[in-house]
N, C-alpha and C positions, 0 to 999 in steps of 0.2 A: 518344484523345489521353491519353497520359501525362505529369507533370511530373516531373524527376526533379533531383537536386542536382548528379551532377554525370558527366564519362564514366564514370567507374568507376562511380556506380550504374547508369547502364544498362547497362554489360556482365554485370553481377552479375543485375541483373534479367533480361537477355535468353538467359542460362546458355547462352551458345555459339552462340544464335540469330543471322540473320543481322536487322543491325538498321533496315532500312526508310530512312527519312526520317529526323531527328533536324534540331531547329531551335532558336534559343532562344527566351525568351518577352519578347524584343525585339521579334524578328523574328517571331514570332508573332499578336504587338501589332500591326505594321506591316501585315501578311497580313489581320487583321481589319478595320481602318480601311479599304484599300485596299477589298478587298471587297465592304463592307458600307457602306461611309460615304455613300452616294446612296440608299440603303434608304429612307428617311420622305422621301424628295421626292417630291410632289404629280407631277413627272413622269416618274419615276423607271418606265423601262425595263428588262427582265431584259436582262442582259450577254451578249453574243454568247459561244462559245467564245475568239474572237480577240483580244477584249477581253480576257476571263479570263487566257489565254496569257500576254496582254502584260503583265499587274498582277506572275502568277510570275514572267514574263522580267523584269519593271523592279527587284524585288525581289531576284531572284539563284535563284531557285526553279528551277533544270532538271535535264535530268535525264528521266529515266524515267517516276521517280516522281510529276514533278510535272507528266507530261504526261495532259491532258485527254481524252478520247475523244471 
């Protein structure tokens, strides 16, 4: 993960490259909470794939990119 200021930095950064994913650190924010926020619960189960899927789909996340294996 990179942070960066703004589009033009990452074009500059990515000197021609093709540039993946790109999100802000709003949305970045929300992606973590989502997540991660049942982690320290005492019954806290690992998230299915389709679970996962749904938190990127609820979020806006699709795509390719932001598809799971």
């Amino acid at each position: 993960m990179n942070l960066f200021r703004s589009e033009e930095h990452i074009a500059r950064w990515l000197g021609g490259r093709d540039p993946g994913a790109t999100i802000s650190v709003v949305k970045l924010s929300e992606l973590a909470r989502a997540w991660w926020d049942d982690r320290l619960s005492p019954a806290w189960v690992p998230h299915t794939r389709e679970q996962n899927m749904a938190i990127l789909y609820r979020l806006g996340l699709t795509g390719d990119f932001w598809e799971l294996a």
